[in-house]
N, C-alpha and C positions, 0 to 999 in steps of 0.2 A: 289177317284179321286184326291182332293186335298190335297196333302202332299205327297203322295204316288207318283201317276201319276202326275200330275201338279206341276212346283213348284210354290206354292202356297201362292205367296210373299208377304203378306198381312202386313208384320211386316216392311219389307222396305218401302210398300206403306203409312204407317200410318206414319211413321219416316219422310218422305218426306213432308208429311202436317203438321207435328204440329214441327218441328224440330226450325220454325222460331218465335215460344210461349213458347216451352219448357222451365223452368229455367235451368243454369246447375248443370248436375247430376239427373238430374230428368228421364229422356229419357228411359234408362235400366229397371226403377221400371215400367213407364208406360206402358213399350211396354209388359211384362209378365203381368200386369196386365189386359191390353186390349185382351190376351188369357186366360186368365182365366175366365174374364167377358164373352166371347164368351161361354163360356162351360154353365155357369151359366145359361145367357139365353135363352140358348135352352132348359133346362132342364122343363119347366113349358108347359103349351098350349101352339102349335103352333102359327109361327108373320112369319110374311115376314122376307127373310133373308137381305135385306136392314137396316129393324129395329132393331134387332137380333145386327147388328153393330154398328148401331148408338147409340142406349143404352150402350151395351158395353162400346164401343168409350166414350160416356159422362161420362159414372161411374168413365171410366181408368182417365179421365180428375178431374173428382171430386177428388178422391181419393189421385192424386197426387199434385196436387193444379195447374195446369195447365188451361190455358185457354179454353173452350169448344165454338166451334164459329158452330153452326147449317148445314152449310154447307161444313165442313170436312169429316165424316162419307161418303156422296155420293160420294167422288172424290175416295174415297179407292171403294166403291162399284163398281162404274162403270169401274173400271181398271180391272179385273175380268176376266172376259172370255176373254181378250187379253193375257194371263199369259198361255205360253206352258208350256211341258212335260220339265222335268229331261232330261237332256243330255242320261242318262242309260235306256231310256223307248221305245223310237221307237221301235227299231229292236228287242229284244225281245218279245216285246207285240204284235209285225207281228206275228211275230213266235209263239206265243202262240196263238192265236188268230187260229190260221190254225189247231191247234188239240181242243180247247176248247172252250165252248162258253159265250165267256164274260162278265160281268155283273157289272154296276157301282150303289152302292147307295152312293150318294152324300148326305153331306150336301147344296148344289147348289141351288138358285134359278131356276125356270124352264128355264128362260128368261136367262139365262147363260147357263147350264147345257149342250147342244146338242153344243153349241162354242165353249166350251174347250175339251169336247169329241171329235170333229173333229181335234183339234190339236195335238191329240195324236199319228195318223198315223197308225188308225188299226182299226177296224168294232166290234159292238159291240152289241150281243142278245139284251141289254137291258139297258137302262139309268134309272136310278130312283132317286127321290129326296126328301128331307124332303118337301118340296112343295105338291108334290103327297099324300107320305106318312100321312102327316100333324103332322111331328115328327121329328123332329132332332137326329141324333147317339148323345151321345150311349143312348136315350131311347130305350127301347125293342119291342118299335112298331114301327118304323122304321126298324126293322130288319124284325122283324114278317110282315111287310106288303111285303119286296119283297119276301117273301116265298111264301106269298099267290098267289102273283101274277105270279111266277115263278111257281107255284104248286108243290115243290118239300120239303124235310124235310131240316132243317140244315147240317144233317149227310151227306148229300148227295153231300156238295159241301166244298170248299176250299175257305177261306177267308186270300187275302193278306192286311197288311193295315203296314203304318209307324206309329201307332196310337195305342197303349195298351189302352191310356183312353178313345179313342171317338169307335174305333172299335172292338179289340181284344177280352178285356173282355165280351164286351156282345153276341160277336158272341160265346165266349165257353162258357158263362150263358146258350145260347139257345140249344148248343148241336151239334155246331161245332168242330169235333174233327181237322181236316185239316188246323189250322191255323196256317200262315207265318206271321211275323213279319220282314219287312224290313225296319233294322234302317237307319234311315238317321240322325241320331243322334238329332233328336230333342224332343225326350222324351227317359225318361232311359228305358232297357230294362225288360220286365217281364215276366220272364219265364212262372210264372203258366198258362199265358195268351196265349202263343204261342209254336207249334210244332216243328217249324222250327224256325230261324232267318237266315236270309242273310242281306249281304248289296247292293245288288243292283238288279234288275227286271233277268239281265239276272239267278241269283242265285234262282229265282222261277222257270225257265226250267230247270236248273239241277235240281231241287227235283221232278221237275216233268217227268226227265228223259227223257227229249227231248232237 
């Protein structure tokens, strides 16, 4: 959902609270920092996805010598589920939605999760989230658990995601052959990871021939 479906502005959000701490020249390094820090700590045992940020957020802060003020991290959190869809998502994802049946696994708090799903303008089997799961993408049991709950095999479905490092790879580790890759240019593209690439949602109905 986020990145793909949502645009998932968390880099402008962060930009907007520490922009007035920042040194300059510092701003660029922290703001890729603060996404990498994200990847990092999800990768351990499940944390709230509040925390998940604000560690981040504090490491990207340490790391670049920036100031870290405790109550930054929540004003990007609670901005969140106000953040719509990509201009390109509505009306295809109608449209899809009427031959297929949808399926979100988010990294999403739950308490977000069904907010931003409703902004997106189209009905969906299933919401799921590392909350549930008690795993964040790209670990393998966040995937593994909507399977389970879906009760169906990897083979059997189609994973769109703008994400080779949080979704792509681990969906074709697990034995997703169907996977789309739609760049939105914010990670390079990796072939071995995806079946397809388009650059916009409506380019997942043409593969899908609808």
């Amino acid at each position: 959902m986020y990145g793909t479906l949502t645009d998932f502005a968390i880099g402008p959000a962060a930009e907007e609270v520490i922009k007035d701490v920042a040194p300059p020249g510092t701003l660029d390094t922290f703001l890729h920092r603060f996404g990498c820090y994200q990847l990092d700590e999800g990768m351990g045992e499940w944390r709230p996805y509040d925390e998940v940020i604000s560690r981040a957020f504090e490491r990207a802060c340490r790391s670049t010598g920036i100031e870290f003020r405790p109550g930054d991290p929540a004003k990007i959190f609670a901005a969140i589920p106000e953040w719509g869809p990509h201009p390109d998502v509505p009306e295809p994802l109608a449209e899809l939605a009427e031959h297929f049946p949808l399926v979100i696994l988010s990294n999403a708090a739950d308490s977000h999760a069904e907010q931003n799903a409703a902004r997106l303008g189209a009905p969906f089997h299933a919401v799921y989230t590392a909350e549930m799961a008690r795993a964040y993408k790209p670990r393998l049991r966040a995937f593994e658990f909507m399977y389970e709950q879906l009760g169906c095999r990897p083979e059997e479905t189609m994973h769109v995601s703008s994400s080779p490092r949080y979704d792509l790879q681990s969906a074709t580790d697990l034995g997703v052959r169907e996977t789309v890759y739609l760049n939105r240019g914010s990670e390079p593209s990796a072939p071995f990871y995806h079946a397809y690439e388009v650059t916009s949602l409506a380019g997942v109905a043409e593969v899908l021939g609808i």
